[in-house]
C-alpha positions, 0 to 999 in steps of 0.5 A, spaced: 269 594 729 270 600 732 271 607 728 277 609 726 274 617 724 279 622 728 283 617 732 291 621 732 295 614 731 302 615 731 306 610 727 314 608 727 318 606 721 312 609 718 317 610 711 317 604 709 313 596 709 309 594 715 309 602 718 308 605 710 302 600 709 299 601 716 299 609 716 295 608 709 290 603 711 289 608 717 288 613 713 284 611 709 279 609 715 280 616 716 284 616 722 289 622 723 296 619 723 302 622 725 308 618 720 315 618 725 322 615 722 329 618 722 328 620 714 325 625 713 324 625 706 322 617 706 317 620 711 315 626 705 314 620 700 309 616 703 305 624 706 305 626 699 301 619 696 297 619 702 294 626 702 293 624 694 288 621 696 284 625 701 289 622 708 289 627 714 297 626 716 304 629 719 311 626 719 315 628 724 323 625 723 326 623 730 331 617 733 326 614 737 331 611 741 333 617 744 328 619 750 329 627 748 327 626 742 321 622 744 319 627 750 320 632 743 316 627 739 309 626 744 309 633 746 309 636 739 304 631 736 299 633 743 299 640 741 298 640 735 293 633 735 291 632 742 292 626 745 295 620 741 290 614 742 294 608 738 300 608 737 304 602 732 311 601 734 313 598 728 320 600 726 325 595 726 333 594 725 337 587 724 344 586 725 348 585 718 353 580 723 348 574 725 353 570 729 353 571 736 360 569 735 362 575 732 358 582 733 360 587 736 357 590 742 357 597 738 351 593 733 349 589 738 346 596 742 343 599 736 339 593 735 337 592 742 335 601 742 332 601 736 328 593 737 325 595 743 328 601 747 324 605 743 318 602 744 319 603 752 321 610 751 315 611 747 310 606 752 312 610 757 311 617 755 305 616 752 301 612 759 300 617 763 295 621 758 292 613 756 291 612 763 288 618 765 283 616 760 283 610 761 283 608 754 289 607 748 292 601 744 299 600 744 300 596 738 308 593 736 311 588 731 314 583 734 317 577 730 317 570 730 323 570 731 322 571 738 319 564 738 323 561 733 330 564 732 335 562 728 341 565 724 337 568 720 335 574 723 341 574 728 342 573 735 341 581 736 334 581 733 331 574 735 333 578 743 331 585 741 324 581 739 323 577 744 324 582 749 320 586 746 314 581 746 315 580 754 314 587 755 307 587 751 304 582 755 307 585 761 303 591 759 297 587 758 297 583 765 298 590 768 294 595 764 288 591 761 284 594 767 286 600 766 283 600 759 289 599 755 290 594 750 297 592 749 297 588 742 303 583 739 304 581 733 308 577 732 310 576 724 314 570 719 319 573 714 315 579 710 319 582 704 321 589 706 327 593 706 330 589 712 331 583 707 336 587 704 340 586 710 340 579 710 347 575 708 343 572 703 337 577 700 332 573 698 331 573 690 324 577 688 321 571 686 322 568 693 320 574 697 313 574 693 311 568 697 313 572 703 307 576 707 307 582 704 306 589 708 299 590 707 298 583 709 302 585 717 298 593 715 290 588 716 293 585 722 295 592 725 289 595 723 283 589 725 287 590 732 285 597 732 279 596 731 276 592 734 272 594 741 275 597 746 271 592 750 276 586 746 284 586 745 288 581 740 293 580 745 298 577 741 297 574 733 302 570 728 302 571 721 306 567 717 308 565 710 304 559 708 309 557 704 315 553 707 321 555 704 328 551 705 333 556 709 338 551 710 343 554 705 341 561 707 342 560 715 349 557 713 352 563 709 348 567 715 353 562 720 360 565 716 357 573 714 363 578 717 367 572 721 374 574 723 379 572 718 383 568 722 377 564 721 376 562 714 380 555 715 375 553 721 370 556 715 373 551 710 373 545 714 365 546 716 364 545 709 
């Protein structure tokens, strides 16, 4: 595996889960690494216990769905780091109405910016230097809701995923010879904070089953290692353990339907 020593990895959602995982598991491998997400005191959290222990970090707190923002954020990080050699998109939001019956298009559109245009926006600021290089990893964290949605996760978010995991693979068929490497990683439920969004947040023991953050944070890291000359274009990590959802996908099916629809509700039950 390569080594990681130096390398300016800029990581989203880095507050929390997946991303405050990875930005550990990066900094230990003594990566430089750039924490961004939209509270600056999460991001605060997480720079304090990394540099307890000898991690080499920044934050940086911006709505990565806004394109100033994101010009703002790359032409910081390039003048105080140089240029961004991996980036993880990591941050994610789901909707807290599952149905496409009954969420409104104001949701909608903040699952799809955050999702996936955010990923572009950032994609697209950092390719001219990676090209002009002819090396960087773009690393994001799709789901498996992309394969498989359900209500579960929503019709917003299995979109917002599947989109996005189309638009790494157009990365790679595009740029691969350019020497970048798009990677994908597709996972099953992991607890984070995002089951607290669900219409029926798992109990702690059933998210002890899940995959873990740390366990998303290997996957991440084995991509961004590997030699330039391999990529992992596209990895699932799931949960062994099968658990039934079908209670959970039924209080999914109702959650903030109209009033009006409670007898409808009622006659399904």
């Amino acid at each position: 595996m390569s080594n990681l020593s130096g390398k300016v990895v800029l990581i989203t959602g880095a507050g929390s889960g997946i991303g405050q995982a990875a930005a550990a598991g990066f900094a230990e491998r003594g990566a430089r690494v750039v924490l961004v997400g939209r509270r600056q005191s999460a991001l605060d959290e997480v720079a304090t216990t990394l540099r307890q222990n000898d991690g080499t970090v920044w934050t940086y707190a911006a709505d990565i769905a806004k394109k100033s923002e994101v010009e703002a954020l790359v032409a910081w990080a390039t003048s105080e780091l140089g240029d961004v050699d991996i980036l993880v998109n990591n941050a994610g939001s789901a909707s807290k109405t599952l149905n496409a019956r009954w969420i409104q298009e104001e949701e909608w559109d903040q699952v799809q910016d955050v999702n996936m245009k955010a990923v572009f926006l950032l994609t697209q600021a950092l390719l001219p230097t990676m090209l002009a290089r002819k090396n960087g990893t773009i690393i994001t964290v799709s789901s498996l809701a992309a394969l498989r949605p359900n209500l579960l996760g929503g019709a917003a978010y299995g979109a917002a995923k599947a989109a996005v995991r189309n638009f790494m693979t157009y990365l790679h068929n595009t740029f691969r010879n350019d020497g970048i490497r798009s990677v994908c990683i597709l996972p099953g439920e992991v607890n984070t904070p995002i089951m607290d969004n669900r219409a029926n947040p798992p109990l702690p023991e059933v998210r002890q089953r899940m995959v873990q953050p740390e366990d998303v944070a290997e996957a991440i890291l084995l991509a961004a290692s590997l030699p330039a000359r391999t990529v992992i274009e596209e990895l699932i990590i799931a949960p062994t353990f099968l658990r039934d959802v079908s209670g959970d996908i039924e209080v999914s099916r109702w959650k903030n339907a109209p009033a009006e629809c409670k007898a409808e509700r009622e006659n399904n039950r």
